[in-house]
N, C-alpha and C positions, 0 to 999 in steps of 0.2 A: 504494500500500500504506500502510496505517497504523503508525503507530509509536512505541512506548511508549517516551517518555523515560526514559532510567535514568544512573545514577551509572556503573556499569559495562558496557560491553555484551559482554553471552554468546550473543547471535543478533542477527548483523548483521544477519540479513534482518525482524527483527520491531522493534527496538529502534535509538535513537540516544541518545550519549552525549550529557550534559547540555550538554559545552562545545560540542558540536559544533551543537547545535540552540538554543545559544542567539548564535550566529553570525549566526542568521536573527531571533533575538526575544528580547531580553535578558532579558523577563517570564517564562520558562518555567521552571518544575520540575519534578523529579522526579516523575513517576507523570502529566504532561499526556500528552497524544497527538495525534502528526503526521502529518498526511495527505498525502503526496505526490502532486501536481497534473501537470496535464500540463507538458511541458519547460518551463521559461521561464513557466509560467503563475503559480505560487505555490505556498507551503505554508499549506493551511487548516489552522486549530487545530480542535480537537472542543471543547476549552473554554475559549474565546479569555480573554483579559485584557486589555485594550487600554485606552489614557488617551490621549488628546490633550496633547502637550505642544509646548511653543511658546520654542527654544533661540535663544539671544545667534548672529550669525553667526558668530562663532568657534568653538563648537558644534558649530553644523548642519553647516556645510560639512565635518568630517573623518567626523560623523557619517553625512553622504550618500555619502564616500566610499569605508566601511567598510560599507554596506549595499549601492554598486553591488557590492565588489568581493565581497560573499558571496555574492547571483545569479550573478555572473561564476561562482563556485567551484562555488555547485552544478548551477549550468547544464551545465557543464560534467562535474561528476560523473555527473547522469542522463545524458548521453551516451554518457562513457567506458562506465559499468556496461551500458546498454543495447547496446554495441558486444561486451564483454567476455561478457555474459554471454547474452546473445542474445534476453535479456525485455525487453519495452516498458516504457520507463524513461515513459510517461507520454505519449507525443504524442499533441497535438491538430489536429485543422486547422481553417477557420472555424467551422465548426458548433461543436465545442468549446468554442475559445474562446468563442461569443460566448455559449452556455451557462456557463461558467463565470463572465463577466461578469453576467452574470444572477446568480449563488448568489453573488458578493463583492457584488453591490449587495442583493441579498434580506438577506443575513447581515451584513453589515457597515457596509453606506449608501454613498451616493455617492462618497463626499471619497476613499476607496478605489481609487474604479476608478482616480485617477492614478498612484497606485500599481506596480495593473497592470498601466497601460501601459507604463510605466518599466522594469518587469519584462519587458515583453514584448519593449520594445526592446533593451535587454540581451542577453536570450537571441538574439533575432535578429540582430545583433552578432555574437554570437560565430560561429550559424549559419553567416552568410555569409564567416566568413572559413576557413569550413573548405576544404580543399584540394580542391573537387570542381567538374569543369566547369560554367560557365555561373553560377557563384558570382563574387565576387570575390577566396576563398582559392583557385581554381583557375585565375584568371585572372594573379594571383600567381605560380604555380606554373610559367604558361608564361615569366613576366619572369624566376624566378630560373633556369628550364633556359635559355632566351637568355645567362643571365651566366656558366651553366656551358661553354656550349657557346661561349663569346670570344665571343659578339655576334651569332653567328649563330639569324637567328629561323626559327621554325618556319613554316613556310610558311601565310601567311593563311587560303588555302581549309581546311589540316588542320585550325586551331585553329578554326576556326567548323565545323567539321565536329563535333569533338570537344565544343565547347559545345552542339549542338543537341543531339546526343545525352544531354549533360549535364541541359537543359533538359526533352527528353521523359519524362528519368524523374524528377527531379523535380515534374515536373507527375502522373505518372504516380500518383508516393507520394502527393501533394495529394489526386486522382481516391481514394485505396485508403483514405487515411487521415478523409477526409471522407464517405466510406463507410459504416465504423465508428463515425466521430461521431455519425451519423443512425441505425445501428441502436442504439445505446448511448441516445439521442433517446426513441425509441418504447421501449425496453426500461426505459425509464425511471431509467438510471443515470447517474448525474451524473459528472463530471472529478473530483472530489472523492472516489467511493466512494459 
């Protein structure tokens, strides 16, 4: 969805507050508009402003750590929201992405797509440490019921049992959601809108 910077916001659903979006891009003002991309993939401007600048490492390094930690944050937003509210906060699967990697290098140039990947790694980060089998936050989940339960583990065959099933529907979602990337492909609409 797109969305119109403002000072105040009066429709969460159409509109972001200025500090909130400049979280993600220090350059934006009031009356810019942001495009939400698929999870983890990015936010593309409608009328970018962008300068190359080149900071002392004392700089860069709080700077890079202030820009993972806002992927972190919205990565994490389109999740929650797309949990809570039951709309596609934006996911992509290969096809997607690698169309989206196409419109950051069409619109932006190369030096970008490291970027993206940074971003992609990020989000996938967080992905996998969610509490779900065949992940590593599900894998997790079985070490901290082992410590609830004084050390007794859950029997090998269950937990690979429960991973596989973990794993066929995550493959599943991949198979559903790369689906939609290909009719979206031919329909000719981009990650971006």
């Amino acid at each position: 969805p797109s969305l119109e910077v403002v000072e105040d916001v009066t429709d969460a659903k159409a509109q972001v507050s200025l500090s909130d979006a400049r979280k993600y891009n220090r350059d934006l003002s009031v009356g810019d508009t942001m495009t939400q991309g698929a999870i983890g993939v990015m936010i593309g401007l409608v009328n970018p402003k962008y300068d190359q600048v080149s900071d002392p490492i004392w700089k860069a390094v709080p700077k890079s750590i202030q820009t993972v930690w806002s992927v972190l944050a919205f990565t994490w937003e389109g999740i929650s929201d797309g949990i809570t509210t039951g709309s596609n906060p934006g996911i992509a699967g290969p096809v997607g992405i690698a169309k989206a990697t196409g419109e950051v290098v069409e619109q932006l140039g190369v030096s970008w797509v490291f970027q993206l990947v940074a971003v992609l790694s990020v989000s996938l980060a967080i992905i996998n440490m969610l509490p779900f089998p065949a992940l590593d936050g599900g894998r997790m989940t079985f070490v901290l019921l082992e410590l609830a339960r004084g050390g007794r583990r859950v029997a090998p065959e269950k937990e690979g049992m429960v991973h596989l099933v973990g794993l066929a529907l995550i493959l599943s979602f991949v198979v559903v959601v790369t689906f939609g990337d290909i009719q979206d492909l031919i329909a000719g609409v981009g990650p971006f809108g």
